[in-house]
LUMBADO-360945 format. One record per residue (C-alpha): x, y, z; residue in one letter. Coordinates in steps of 0.1 Angstrom, whole numbers, padded with zeros to 4 digits, always signed. Layout:
XYZa/...
This chain:
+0177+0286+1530x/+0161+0253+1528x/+0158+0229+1557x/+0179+0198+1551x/+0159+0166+1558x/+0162+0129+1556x/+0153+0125+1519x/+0168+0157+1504x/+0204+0154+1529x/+0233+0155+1500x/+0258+0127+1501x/+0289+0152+1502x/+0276+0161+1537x/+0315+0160+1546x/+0338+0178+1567x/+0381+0174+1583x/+0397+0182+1612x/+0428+0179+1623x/+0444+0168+1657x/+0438+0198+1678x/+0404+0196+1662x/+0402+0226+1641x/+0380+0225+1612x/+0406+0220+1579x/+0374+0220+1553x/+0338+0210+1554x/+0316+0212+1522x/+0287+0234+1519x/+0257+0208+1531x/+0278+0198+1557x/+0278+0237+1572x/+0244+0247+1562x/+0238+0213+1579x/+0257+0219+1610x/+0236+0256+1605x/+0256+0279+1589x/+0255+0297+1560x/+0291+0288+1542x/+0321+0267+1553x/+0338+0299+1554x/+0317+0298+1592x/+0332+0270+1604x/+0369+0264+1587x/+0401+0272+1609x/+0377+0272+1640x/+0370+0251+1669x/+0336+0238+1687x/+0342+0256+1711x/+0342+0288+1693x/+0310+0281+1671x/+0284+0262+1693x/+0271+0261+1728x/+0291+0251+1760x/+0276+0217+1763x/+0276+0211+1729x/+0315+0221+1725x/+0323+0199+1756x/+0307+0170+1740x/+0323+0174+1708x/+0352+0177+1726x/+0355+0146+1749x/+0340+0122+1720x/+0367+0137+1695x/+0396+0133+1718x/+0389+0095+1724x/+0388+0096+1686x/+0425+0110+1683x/+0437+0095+1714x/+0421+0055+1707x/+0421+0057+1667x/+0385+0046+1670x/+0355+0060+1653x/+0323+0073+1668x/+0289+0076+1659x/+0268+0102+1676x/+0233+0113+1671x/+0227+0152+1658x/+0217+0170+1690x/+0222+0204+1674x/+0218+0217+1636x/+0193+0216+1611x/+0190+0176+1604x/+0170+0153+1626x/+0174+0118+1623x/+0207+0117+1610x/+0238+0113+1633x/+0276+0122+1627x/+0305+0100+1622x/+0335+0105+1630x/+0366+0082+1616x/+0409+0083+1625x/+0428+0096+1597x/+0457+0075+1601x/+0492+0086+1581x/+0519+0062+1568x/+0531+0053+1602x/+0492+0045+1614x/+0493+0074+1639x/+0461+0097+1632x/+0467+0121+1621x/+0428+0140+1618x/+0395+0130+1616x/+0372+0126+1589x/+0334+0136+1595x/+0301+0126+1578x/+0265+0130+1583x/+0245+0107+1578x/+0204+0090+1580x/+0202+0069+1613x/+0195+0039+1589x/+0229+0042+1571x/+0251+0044+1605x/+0262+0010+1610x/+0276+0010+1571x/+0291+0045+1576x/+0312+0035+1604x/+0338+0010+1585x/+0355-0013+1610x/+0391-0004+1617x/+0421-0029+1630x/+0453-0019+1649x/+0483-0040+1647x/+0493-0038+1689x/+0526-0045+1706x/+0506-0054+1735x/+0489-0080+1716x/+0522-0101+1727x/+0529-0092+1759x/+0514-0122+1775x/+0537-0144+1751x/+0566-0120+1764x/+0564-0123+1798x/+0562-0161+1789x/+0592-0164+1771x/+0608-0139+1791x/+0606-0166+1818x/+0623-0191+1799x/+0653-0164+1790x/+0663-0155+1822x/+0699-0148+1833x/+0718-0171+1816x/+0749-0183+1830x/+0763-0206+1806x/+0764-0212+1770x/+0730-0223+1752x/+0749-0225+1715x/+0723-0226+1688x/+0693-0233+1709x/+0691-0196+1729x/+0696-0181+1698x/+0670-0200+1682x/+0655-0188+1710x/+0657-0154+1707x/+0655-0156+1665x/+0618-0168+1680x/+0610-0138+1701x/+0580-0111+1690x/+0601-0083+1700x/+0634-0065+1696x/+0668-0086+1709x/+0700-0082+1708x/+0733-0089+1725x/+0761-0066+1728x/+0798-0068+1739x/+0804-0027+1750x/+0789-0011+1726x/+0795-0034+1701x/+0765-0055+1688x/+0775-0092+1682x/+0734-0101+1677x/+0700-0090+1660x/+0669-0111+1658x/+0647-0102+1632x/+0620-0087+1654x/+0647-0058+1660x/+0658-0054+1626x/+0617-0047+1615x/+0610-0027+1644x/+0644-0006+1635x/+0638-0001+1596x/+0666-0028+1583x/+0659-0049+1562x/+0678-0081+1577x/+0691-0084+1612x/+0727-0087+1589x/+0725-0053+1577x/+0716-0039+1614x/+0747-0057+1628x/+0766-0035+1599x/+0754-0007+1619x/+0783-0019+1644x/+0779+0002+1675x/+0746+0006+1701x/+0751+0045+1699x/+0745+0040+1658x/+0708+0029+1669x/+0702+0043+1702x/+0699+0073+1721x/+0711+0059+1759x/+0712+0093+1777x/+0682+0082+1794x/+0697+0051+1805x/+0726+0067+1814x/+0710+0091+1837x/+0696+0062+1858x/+0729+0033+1856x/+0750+0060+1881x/+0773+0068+1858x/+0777+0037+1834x/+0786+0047+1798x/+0765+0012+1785x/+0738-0008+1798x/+0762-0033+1811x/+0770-0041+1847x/+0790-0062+1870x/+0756-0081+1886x/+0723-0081+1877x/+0712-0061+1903x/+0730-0030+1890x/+0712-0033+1854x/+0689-0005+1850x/+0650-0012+1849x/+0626-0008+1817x/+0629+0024+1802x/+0613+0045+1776x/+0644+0052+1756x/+0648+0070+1718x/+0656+0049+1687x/+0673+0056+1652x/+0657+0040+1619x/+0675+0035+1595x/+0661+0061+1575x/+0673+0086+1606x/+0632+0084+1618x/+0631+0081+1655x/+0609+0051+1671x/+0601+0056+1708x/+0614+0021+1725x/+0602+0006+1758x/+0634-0017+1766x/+0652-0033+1794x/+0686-0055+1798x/+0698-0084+1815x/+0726-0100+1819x/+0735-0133+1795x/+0764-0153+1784x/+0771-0154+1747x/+0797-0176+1733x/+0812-0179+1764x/+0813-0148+1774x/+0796-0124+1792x/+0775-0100+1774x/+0739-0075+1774x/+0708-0092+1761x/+0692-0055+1752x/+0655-0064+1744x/+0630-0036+1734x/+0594-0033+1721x/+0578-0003+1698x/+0557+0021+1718x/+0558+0052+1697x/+0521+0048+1691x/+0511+0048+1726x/+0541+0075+1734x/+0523+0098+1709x/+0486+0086+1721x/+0499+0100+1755x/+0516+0130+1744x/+0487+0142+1724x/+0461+0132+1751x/+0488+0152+1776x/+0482+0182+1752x/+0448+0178+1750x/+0440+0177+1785x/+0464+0206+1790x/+0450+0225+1765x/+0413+0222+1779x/+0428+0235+1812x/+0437+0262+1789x/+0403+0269+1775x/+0384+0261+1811x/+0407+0289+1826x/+0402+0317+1799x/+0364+0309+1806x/+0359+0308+1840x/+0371+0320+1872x/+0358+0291+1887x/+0338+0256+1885x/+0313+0236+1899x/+0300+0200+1900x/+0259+0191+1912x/+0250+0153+1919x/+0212+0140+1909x/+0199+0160+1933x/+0208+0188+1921x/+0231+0193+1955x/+0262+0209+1951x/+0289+0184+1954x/+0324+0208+1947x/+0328+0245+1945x/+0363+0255+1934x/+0379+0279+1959x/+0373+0313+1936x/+0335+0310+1937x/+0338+0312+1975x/+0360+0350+1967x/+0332+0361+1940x/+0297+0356+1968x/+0321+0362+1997x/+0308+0332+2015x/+0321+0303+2029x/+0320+0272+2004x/+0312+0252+2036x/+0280+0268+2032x/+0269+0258+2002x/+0279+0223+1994x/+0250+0198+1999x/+0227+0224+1990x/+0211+0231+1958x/+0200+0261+1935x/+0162+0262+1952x/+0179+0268+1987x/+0203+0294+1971x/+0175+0316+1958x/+0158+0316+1991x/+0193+0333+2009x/+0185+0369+2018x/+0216+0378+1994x/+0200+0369+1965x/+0189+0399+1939x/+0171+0381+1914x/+0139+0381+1890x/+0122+0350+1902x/+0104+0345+1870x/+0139+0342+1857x/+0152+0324+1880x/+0125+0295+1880x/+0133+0290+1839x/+0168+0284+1851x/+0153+0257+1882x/+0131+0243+1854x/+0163+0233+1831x/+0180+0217+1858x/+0153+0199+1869x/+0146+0184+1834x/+0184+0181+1828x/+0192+0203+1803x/+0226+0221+1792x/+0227+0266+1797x/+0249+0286+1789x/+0258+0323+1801x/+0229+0319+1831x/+0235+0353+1849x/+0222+0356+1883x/+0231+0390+1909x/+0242+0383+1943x/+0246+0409+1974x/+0282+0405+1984x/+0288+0408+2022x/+0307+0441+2009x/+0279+0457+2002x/+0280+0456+1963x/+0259+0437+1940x/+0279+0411+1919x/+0268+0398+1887x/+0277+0357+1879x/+0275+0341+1850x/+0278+0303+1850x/+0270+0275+1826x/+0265+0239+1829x/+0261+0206+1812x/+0241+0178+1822x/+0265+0143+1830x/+0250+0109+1824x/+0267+0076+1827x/+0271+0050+1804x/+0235+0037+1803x/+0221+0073+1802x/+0208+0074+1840x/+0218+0110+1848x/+0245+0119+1874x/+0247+0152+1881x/+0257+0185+1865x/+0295+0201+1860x/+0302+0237+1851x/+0320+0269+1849x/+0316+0305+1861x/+0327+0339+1858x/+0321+0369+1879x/+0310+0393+1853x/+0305+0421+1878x/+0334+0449+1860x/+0321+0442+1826x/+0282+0444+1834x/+0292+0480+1850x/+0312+0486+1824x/+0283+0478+1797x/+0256+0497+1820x/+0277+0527+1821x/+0282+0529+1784x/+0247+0523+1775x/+0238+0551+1801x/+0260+0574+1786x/+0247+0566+1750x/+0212+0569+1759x/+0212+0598+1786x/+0223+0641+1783x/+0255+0647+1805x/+0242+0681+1811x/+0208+0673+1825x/+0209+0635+1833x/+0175+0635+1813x/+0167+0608+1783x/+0189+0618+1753x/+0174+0620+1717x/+0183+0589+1706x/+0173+0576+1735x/+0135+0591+1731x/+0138+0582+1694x/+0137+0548+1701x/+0112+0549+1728x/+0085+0566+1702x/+0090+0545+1676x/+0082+0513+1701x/+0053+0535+1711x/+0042+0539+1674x/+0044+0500+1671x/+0021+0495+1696x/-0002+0519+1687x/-0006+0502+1653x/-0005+0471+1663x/-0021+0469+1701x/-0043+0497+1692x/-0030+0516+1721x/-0029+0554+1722x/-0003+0581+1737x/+0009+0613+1736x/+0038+0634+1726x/+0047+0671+1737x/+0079+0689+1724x/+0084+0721+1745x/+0107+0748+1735x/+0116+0773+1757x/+0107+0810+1755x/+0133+0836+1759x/+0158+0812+1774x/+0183+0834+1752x/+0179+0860+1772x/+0193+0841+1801x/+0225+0831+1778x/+0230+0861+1761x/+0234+0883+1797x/+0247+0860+1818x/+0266+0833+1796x/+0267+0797+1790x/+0273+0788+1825x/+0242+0803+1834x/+0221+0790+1810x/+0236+0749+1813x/+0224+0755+1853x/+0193+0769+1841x/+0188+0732+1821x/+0197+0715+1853x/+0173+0732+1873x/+0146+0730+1854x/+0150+0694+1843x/+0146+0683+1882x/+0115+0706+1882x/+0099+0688+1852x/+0108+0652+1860x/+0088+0658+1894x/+0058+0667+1876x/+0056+0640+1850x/+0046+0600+1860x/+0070+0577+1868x/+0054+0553+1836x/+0066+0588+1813x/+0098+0594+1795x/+0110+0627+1798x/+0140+0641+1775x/+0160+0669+1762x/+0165+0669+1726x/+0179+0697+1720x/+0195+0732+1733x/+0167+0745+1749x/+0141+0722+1738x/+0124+0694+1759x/+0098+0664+1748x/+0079+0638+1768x/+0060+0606+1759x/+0027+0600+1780x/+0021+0562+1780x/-0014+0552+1776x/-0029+0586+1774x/-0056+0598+1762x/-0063+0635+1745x/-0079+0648+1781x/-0056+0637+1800x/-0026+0645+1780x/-0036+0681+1778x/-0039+0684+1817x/-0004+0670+1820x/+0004+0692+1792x/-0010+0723+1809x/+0007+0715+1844x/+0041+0715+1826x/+0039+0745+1811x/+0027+0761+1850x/+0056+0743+1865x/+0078+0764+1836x/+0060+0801+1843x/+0060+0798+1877x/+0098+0786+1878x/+0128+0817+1889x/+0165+0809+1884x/+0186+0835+1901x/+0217+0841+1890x/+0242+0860+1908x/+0220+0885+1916x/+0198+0886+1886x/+0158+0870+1885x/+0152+0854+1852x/+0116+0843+1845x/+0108+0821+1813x/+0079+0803+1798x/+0077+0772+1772x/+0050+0766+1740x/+0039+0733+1744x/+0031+0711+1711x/+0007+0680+1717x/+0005+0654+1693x/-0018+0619+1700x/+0006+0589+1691x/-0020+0565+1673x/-0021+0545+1642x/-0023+0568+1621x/+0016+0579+1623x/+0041+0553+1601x/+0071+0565+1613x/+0089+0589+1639x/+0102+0617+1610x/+0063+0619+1607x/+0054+0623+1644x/+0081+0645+1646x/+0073+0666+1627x/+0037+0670+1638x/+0049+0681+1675x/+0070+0701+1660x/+0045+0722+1638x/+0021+0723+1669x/+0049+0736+1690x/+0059+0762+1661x/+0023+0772+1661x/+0020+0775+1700x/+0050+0800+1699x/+0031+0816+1666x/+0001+0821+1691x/+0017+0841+1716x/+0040+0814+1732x/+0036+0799+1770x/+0006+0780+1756x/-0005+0744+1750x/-0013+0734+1710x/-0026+0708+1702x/-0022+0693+1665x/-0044+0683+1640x/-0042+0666+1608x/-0052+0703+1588x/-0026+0717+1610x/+0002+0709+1580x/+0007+0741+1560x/-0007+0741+1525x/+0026+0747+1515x/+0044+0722+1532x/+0019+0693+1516x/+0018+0713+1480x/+0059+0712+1482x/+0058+0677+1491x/+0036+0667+1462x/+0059+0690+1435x/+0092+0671+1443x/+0069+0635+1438x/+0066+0652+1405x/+0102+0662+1402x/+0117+0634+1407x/+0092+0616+1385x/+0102+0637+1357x/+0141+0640+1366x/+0139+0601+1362x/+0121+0598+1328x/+0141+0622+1313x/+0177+0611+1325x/+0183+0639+1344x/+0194+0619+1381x/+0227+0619+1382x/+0254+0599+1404x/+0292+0613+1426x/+0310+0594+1445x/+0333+0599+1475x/+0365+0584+1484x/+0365+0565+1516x/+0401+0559+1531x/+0416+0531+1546x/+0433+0540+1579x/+0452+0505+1581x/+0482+0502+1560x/+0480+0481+1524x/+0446+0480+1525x/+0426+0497+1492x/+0407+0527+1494x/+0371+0527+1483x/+0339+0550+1471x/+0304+0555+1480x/+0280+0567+1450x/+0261+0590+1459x/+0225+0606+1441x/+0216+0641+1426x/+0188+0655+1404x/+0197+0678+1382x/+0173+0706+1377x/+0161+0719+1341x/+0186+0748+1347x/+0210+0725+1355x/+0215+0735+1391x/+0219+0702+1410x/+0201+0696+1439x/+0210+0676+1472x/+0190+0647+1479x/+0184+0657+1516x/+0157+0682+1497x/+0136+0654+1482x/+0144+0620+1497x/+0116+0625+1520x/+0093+0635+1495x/+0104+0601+1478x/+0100+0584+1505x/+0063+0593+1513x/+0052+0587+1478x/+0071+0556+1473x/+0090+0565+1444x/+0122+0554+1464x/+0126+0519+1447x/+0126+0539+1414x/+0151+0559+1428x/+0175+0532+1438x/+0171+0511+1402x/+0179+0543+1383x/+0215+0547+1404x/+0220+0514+1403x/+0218+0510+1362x/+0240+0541+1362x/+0265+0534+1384x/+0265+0502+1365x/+0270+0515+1334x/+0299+0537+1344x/+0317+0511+1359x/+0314+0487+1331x/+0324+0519+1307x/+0354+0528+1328x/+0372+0495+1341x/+0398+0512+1353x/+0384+0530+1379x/+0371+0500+1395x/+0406+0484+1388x/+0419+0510+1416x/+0395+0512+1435x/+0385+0484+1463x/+0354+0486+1466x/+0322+0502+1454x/+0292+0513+1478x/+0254+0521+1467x/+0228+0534+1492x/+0190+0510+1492x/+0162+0530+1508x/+0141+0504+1531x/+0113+0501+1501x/+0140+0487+1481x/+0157+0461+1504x/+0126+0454+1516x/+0108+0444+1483x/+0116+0412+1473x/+0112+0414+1437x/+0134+0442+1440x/+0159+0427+1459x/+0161+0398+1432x/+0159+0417+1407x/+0190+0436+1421x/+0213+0408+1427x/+0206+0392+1394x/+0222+0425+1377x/+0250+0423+1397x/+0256+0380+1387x/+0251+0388+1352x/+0273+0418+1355x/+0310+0416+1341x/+0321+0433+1374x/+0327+0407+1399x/+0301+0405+1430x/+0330+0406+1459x/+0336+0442+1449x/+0300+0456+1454x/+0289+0469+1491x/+0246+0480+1498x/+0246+0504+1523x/+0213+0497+1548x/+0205+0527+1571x/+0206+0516+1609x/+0168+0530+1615x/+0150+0509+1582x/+0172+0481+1591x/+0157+0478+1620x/+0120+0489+1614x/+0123+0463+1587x/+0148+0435+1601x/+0131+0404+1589x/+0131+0417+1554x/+0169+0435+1561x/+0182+0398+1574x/+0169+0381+1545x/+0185+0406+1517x/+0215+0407+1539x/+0226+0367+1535x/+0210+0368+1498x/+0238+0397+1489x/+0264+0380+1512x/+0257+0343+1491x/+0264+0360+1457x/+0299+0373+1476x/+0282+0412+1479x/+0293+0432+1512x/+0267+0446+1531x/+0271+0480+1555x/+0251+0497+1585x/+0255+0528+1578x/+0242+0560+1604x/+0253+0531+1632x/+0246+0541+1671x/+0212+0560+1658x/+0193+0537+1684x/+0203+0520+1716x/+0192+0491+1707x/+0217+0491+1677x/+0244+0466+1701x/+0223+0444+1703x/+0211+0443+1664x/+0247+0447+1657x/+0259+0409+1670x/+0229+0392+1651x/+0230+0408+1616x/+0255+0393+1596x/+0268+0424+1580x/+0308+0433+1573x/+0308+0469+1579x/+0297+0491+1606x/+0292+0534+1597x/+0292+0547+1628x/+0270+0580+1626x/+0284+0611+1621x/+0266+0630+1650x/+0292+0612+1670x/+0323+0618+1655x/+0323+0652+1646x/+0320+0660+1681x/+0343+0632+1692x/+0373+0661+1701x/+0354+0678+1732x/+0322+0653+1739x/+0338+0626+1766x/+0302+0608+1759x/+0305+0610+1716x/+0343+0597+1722x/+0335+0568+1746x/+0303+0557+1722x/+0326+0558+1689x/+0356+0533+1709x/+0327+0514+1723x/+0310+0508+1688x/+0342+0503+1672x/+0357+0477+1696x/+0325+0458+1699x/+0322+0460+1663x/+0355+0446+1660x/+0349+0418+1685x/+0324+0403+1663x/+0346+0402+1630x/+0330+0435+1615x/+0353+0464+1599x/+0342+0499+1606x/+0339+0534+1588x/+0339+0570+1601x/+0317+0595+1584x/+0318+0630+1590x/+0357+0636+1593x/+0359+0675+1583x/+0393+0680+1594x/+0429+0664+1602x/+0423+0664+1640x/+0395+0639+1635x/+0414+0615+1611x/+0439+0613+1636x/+0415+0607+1662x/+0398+0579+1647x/+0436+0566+1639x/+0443+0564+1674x/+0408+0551+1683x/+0421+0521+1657x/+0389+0531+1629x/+0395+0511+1598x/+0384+0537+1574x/+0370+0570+1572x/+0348+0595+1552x/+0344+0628+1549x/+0352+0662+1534x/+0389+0660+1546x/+0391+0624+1529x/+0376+0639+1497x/+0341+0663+1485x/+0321+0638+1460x/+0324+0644+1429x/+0301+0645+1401x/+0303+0619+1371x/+0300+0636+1340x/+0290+0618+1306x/+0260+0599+1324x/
């Protein structure tokens, strides 16, 4: 997206919101301007819930005096993507001049002044001086005046009139404006006070009089805010008083009044607003804080005092410096001086975290923010803020991430886990030129052990030997189990030598090791495969592999032995296979023989549509169809993947645009892109252009990214990502919770659906770890606006599972098999 400056800023740069400042509409400039991709972003939110705490604060206070004052503002941009411009904000006023939104531009600095138009406000209090004068001239009179009082009173700015009971014997004309009438005549023919009043107020305070009338002065109620009736039934909010006056000889109420339903509304919506920022503040924090320009604490609110379980005495008059110098703080000090350099240069944080050792014993983890105060001629004041003790969820967060990244049996690294840590060890070997090593062991006869004396048996075997192993390798090594019996570990910054030592002294610790089992001495031994992690290796699958054909040809050698693998260690007929399905799948594209199924996946929410994935096969000369598991990888190494994913996107295509109907029933319609294809640009265009020009609207199309090329390639998968979500395409992870690090890439990649990977969920019945990671994914996923999709449900137990787990769809062989589309 281009950045908006000064010259190319659109005029329609335009947005409204309305009184409890929600955004109603804003054009597209004025998002992408405000940094956002659509106004879908920002419309039927808040400040608060798209930018940072300061920012939202700001926004905030400036937009309430808005509302409250009907009077605009001009601020500059401190946050988007246009410098030099500012934002101006305007009262939408309605029919009775009570605003009723505001209206928001950007604009250049230069054009400010202009944008702001100047606004006037008719005020009641405009008079008041001239009141209280003439009010002094009117005071309790005692005799007859005749024409002159009510010439008088014909004279007065606000309401007046004189009632005998509740019978009104005199208007002036003030009253009859301020009431809706068109004369004072046709007020009077409203005959009675109760016709234009609402006096229960009054009533409450004139002990027990049914009018405002009384015996003596003294016993006539005081100004009150009392209700009045239009004469088109709209109520007016009146501030009015009486007193006591003799009309035409007789005695009578002089019942004066002025409109304040402006400032009654001004007050009730500032009420509101100040009661619904307590609202907000309290959600957010558990307590809050104020510095002065010192930096000193000034107030600490009474809860902060429970959450470091020390006195607040303690820590008024001191500031952050002296905090970080208490024995109970557990910090990173590099971390914590980049929080003492924003305060000391006065600048707004959000979410700061800091660990503190509570007098209990137990670490607590705060998280505060803070904005920076200045007065009115920008000298700065101080600081005010929020916090939150944080310490239940961070557990809660460290827990899950353990659970997802280690075994349960052994405590050890899981495979994911190690996955992730040799693919950043790949990335720095081709880019940092560093070099390490990678050894899978595999155990030898460890079924011996489970075969005579069970499962039991051989799960305390694992645990045992895992403690043996971890002693033996360096504390800067990763050590894992990544499978049933088999082991790898990743040698940081190790060279071939050294590596094989290592290598060797694992493989002792293994021979040398004796498990007794109720009696019984087992003995067992491992083959050791060594692989050097360098540039040469692209990806994991490769590495992988490698280790795993030097291990295969350990065990070939006689097992309990160290192998080292070399690049002529690949079978000949591993390579020659890999070669023939390049020319396979070559030939199954020219001649037309790839072929497309698709599989139903099934909403789990009701009245929402089901939807299919397409899905790829070749079919063979003897028309025997083949899975693409068999040569995906071959396609992958010899890049004929892009070919791949044009030729099922033409076809599927072409069905749809053949068969209306189906995608008339159908929601939604998934394809698969290999990372060659979302990441080529040309591609990628080329793609999406087939899809505009398509009769098949765009909305109905969902790619389908693979969690692991997603994130090997995230630049490239972000870009595609918001070009596909512009044109109105949906965009999926799919094999989700591959990688730890997938949370995180989860909240920053603005895709709509999350596939959570089926090596979770078909185990989600009796793994406690694969149950708690598919409700974690699917709640966080949730949390940030993204629907998610179950794969792998074989069987009714699951669907029901992921039903009560609150999945919003689901895929699998219980949901459907895929089924082949004839007549390609």
């Amino acid at each position: 997206m281009a950045k908006h400056t000064t010259r190319n800023m659109p005029s329609d740069c335009v947005a409204l919101k309305d009184t409890d400042l929600v955004y109603l509409a804003c054009s597209t400039s004025f998002a992408n301007a405000m940094g956002f991709n659509s106004p879908d972003d920002m419309i039927g939110k808040t400040d608060i819930e798209l930018f940072d705490a300061d920012i939202a604060m700001e926004s905030l206070k400036t937009e309430s005096d808005v509302v409250l004052h009907a009077k605009s503002a001009t601020r500059p941009m401190r946050y988007g993507r246009v410098p030099h411009h500012v934002l101006v904000r305007e009262p939408v006023l309605a029919a009775d001049r009570v605003v009723s939104g505001i209206d928001m531009r950007i604009v250049p600095k230069a054009g400010a002044a202009a944008a702001a138009s100047k606004r006037e406000y008719y005020r009641d209090g405009m008079f008041h001086d001239q009141l209280a004068h003439r009010q002094s001239d009117v005071h309790v009179v005692r005799k007859p005046q005749g024409a002159d009082y009510k010439n008088l009173l014909d004279s007065l700015p606000h309401g007046a009139m004189v009632c005998r009971g509740v019978k009104l014997v005199y208007v002036n004309r003030a009253a009859a404006m301020i009431l809706g009438y068109k004369s004072p005549q046709a007020l009077l023919r409203a005959s009675v006070l109760t016709a234009v009043f609402r006096l229960e107020p009054w009533l409450d305070l004139s002990s027990g009089l049914r009018l405002p009338m009384a015996r003596r002065q003294s016993e006539l109620p005081p100004r009150i805010e009392i209700q009045g009736i239009r004469g088109d039934k709209q109520a007016v909010v009146l501030n009015a008083w009486a007193r006591e006056v003799t009309w035409l000889n007789e005695k009578a109420v002089q019942l004066s009044f002025v409109d304040n339903t402006e400032q009654a509304l001004a007050e009730q919506l500032l009420i509101e607003s100040e009661q619904r920022f307590k609202h907000y503040a309290e959600a957010s924090a558990d307590f809050f804080w104020e510095m002065d320009a010192d930096l000193n604490f000034t107030y600490l609110s009474q809860e902060f005092e429970t959450a470091l379980g020390m006195p607040i005495s303690r820590l008024l008059g001191r500031n952050s410096q002296e905090l970080m110098q208490k024995q109970e703080h557990a910090n990173n000090d590099d971390q914590w001086a980049e929080q003492l350099d924003r305060l000391l240069h006065h600048q707004g944080f959000g979410d700061f975290e800091f660990k503190w050792v509570h007098p209990d014993g137990n670490i607590r983890v705060i998280r505060y923010s803070g904005v920076p105060v200045f007065s009115d001629t920008g000298q700065f004041t101080g600081y005010r803020g929020t916090g939150r003790d944080i310490t239940g969820k961070h557990k809660l967060v460290e827990s899950v991430a353990y659970q997802a990244s280690h075994d349960s049996l052994t405590g050890l690294v899981n495979r994911r886990k190690f996955e992730e840590c040799a693919r950043d060890a790949i990335h720095s070997a081709r880019n940092a030129q560093d070099t390490h090593a990678l050894c899978f062991l595999d155990l030898d006869n460890f079924k011996v052990v489970n075969d005579s004396c069970g499962h039991l048996a051989g799960d305390e075997l694992l645990r045992q030997l895992s403690v043996a192993l971890q002693a033996k390798v360096r504390k800067s090594d990763v050590l894992a189990r990544i499978g049933g019996d088999e082991f790898a570990v990743l040698l940081y910054n190790c060279g071939i030598s050294e590596a094989l030592r290592l290598a060797d002294q694992l493989r002792s610790e293994v021979e040398n090791f004796h498990f007794l089992w109720e009696g019984n001495r087992f003995s067992v031994g491992v083959s050791v495969g060594l692989v050097l992690v360098d540039k040469r290796w692209e990806n994991i699958h490769a590495l992988f592999r490698a280790a795993d054909m030097a291990c295969y040809l350990a065990k070939d050698a006689g097992r309990n032995r160290v192998v080292v693998y070399q690049d002529n260690d690949l079978p000949k007929s591993v390579r020659q296979g890999e070669m023939q399905w390049a020319d396979q799948i070559n030939a199954a594209i020219n001649e037309q023989r790839v072929r497309i199924a698709y599989q139903k996946i099934l909403p789990l929410k009701k009245n929402w549509r089901s939807y299919f994935e397409i899905l790829m096969r070749l079919r063979n000369p003897d028309n025997t169809l083949v899975n693409p598991a068999a040569f995906l990888p071959a396609a992958e190494r010899y890049g004929i993947s892009t070919r791949l994913d044009e030729t099922v996107v033409d076809a599927t295509l072409a069905w749809l645009v053949q068969n209306p109907r189906v995608f008339d029933e159908l929601g939604m319609c998934s394809i698969n892109l290999s990372a060659s294809s979302f990441a080529n640009e040309v591609f990628a265009q080329s793609l999406l252009k087939k899809i505009q020009q398509s009769p098949l609207p765009a909305e109905r199309f969902c790619f389908e990214l693979s969690e692991t090329s997603t994130i090997a390639n995230l630049s490239s998968a972000t870009k595609f990502v918001t070009l596909a979500s512009e044109l109105g395409c949906k965009v999926a992870l799919d094999n989700f919770g591959s990688g730890l690090s997938s949370f995180a890439y989860m909240r920053n990649l603005p895709v709509h659906y999350v596939k959570i990977d089926g090596l979770y969920v078909r185990d989600v019945l009796d793994d406690a770890t694969d149950h708690a990671m598919v409700k974690a994914i699917n709640e966080i996923a949730r949390t940030l606006g993204k629907k998610t999709v179950a794969t792998f449900v074989e069987n009714g137990r699951l669907l029901s599972r992921m039903r009560d787990l609150d999945v919003d769809y689901a895929q699998g062989f219980h949901i459907g098999e895929p089924h082949l589309i004839e007549h390609q």
